[in-house]
C-alpha positions in Angstrom: 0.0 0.0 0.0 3.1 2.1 0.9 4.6 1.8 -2.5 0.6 2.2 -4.1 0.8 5.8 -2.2 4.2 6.6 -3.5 3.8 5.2 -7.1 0.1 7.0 -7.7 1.3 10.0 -6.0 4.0 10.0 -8.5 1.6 9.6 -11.1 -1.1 12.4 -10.1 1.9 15.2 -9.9 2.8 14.3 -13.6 -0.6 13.9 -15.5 -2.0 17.3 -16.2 -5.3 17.9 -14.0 -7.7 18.2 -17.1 -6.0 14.0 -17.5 -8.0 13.6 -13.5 -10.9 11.0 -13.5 -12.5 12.8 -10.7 -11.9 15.0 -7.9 -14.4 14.8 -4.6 -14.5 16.6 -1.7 -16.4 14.6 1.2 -17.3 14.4 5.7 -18.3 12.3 7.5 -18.4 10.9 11.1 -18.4 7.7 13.0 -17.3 5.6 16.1 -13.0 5.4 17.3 -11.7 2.8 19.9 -8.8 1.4 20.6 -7.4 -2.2 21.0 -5.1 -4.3 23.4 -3.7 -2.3 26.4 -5.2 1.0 25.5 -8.8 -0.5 25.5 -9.2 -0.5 29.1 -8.1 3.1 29.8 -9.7 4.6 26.6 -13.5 4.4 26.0 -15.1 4.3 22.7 -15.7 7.7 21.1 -16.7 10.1 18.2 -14.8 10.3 15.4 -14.9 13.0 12.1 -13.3 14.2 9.3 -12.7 15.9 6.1 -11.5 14.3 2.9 -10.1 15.5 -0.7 -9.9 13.1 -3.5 -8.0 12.6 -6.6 -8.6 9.7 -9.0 -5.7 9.6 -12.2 -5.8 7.6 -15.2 -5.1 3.9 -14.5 -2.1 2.8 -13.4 -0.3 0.7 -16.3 -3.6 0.9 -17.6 -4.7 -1.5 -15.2 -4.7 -0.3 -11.4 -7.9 1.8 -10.0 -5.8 3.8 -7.8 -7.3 7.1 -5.8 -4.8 9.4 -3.4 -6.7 11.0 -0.4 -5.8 13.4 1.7 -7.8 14.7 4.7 -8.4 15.7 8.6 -10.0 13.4 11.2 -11.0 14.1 14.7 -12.2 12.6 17.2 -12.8 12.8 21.3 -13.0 9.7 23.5 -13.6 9.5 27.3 -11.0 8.0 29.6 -12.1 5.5 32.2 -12.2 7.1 35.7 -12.8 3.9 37.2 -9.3 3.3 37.7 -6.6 4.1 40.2 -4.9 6.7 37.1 -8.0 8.7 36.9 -7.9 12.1 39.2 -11.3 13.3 38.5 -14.6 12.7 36.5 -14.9 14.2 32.6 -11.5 13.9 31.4 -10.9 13.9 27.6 -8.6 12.2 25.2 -9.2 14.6 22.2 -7.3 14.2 19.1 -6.6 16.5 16.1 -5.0 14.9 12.6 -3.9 14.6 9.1 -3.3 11.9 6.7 -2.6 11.0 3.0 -3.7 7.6 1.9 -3.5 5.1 -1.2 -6.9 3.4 -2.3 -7.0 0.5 -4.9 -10.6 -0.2 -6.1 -12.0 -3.6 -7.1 -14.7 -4.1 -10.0 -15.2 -0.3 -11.0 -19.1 0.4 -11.1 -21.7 2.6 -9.7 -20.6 0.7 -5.6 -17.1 0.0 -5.5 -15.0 -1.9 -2.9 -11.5 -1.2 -2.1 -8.4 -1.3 0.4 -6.7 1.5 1.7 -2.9 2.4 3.0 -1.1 5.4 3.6 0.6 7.8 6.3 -0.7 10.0 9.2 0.1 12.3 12.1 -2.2 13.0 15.0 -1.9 15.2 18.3 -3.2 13.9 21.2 -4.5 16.3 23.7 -5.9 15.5 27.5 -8.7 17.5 29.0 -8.4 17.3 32.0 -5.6 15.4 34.4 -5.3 12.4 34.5 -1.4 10.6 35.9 -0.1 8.1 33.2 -1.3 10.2 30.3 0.1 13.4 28.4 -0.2 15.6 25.0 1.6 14.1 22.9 2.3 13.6 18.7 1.5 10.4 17.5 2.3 9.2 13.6 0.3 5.8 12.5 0.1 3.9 9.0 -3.9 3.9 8.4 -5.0 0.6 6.9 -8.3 -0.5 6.2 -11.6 -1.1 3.3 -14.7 0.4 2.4 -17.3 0.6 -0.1 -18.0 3.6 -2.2 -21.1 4.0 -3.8 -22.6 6.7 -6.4 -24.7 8.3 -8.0 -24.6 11.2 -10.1 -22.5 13.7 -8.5 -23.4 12.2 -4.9 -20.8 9.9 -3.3 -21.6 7.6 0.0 -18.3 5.5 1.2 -18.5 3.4 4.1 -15.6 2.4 6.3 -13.5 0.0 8.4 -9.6 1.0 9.4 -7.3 0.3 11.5 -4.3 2.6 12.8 -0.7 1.1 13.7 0.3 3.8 16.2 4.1 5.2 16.8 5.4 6.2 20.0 2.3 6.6 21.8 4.1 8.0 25.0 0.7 10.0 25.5 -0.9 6.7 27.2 2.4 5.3 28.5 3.7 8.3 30.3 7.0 6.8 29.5 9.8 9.5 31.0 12.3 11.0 28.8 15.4 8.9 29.6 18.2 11.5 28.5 16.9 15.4 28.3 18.0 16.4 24.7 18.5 12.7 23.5 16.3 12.1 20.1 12.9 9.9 21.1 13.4 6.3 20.0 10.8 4.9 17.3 8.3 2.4 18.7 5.3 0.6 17.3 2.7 0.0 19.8 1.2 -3.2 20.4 -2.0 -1.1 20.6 -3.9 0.3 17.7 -7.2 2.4 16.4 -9.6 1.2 15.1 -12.4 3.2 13.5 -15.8 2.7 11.4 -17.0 5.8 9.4 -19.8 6.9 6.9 -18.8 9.7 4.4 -21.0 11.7 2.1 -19.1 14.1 -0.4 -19.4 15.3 -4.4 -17.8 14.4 -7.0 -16.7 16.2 -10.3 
């Protein structure tokens, strides 16, 4: 999917605009979690977003490939239940950005496909609770959907899943050495999110 995103983005900077297949412009909203060690401490929340689309001519004449680019948000409670929480209300709200790869299956009027890419959030606490801070997280968006259209309406529903980077901002890992570069981590945790998107398309 990586190489999709690089190839395709490659592709769209070269062909001449008046060469697109379509450009949409789409929001939508839905439900965020989060999986493994972070479930317990992170409730299930609202998600949303903003999305611009591109769609090229065919890759070798064969691949269906769109490039994306967009904002998501989304706010999820955190679980004063436990020993970590200091008071009732507190927040985990997170701004981001992100730039994925689709490849579409059997083009017609509802289309499947898979998805890949890159993507940068900020993670922000309202509120205090000990074990968790701001923080910036990057994560590789993966996931499917099904786009559907008609006209210039477009409908795409949504499954992905988020590998996150460094997510000291539910660790609370210290800093080891002040001034020493932050070591690259995958989390064992993810984020998983189901959206429904209604948009244009020209």
């Amino acid at each position: 999917m990586l190489l999709a995103l690089c190839v395709a983005s490659t592709a769209a900077l070269a062909a001449p605009w008046s060469n697109l297949r379509e450009l949409s412009v789409s929001a939508g909203g839905g439900v965020e979690g989060y999986t493994l060690d972070l479930a317990p401490r992170i409730d299930p929340g609202v998600t949303y977003g903003v999305a611009v689309g591109v769609v090229p001519p065919k890759l070798l004449g064969l691949l269906d490939v769109g490039l994306e680019a967009g904002y998501s948000g989304a706010v999820n409670g955190l679980d004063t239940r436990t020993p970590q929480a200091s008071a009732d209300g507190v927040k985990l709200v997170r701004h981001g950005a992100y730039a994925v790869a689709t490849v579409g299956f059997f083009p017609s009027v509802v289309r499947p496909y898979v998805m890949g890419g890159l993507g940068i959030s900020v993670y922000n606490i309202r509120g205090t609770v000990r074990g968790l801070g701001d923080d910036f997280v990057g994560n590789i968006p993966l996931g499917a959907g099904v786009r559907a259209s008609y006209r210039s309406l477009t409908a795409d529903a949504r499954l992905s899943y988020n590998v996150l980077f460094d997510q000291r901002y539910a660790t609370g890992a210290p800093v080891s050495n002040v001034g020493d570069p932050p070591t690259l981590t995958i989390g064992r945790a993810g984020r998983y999110s189901g959206t429904l998107n209604l948009g244009m398309a020209w």
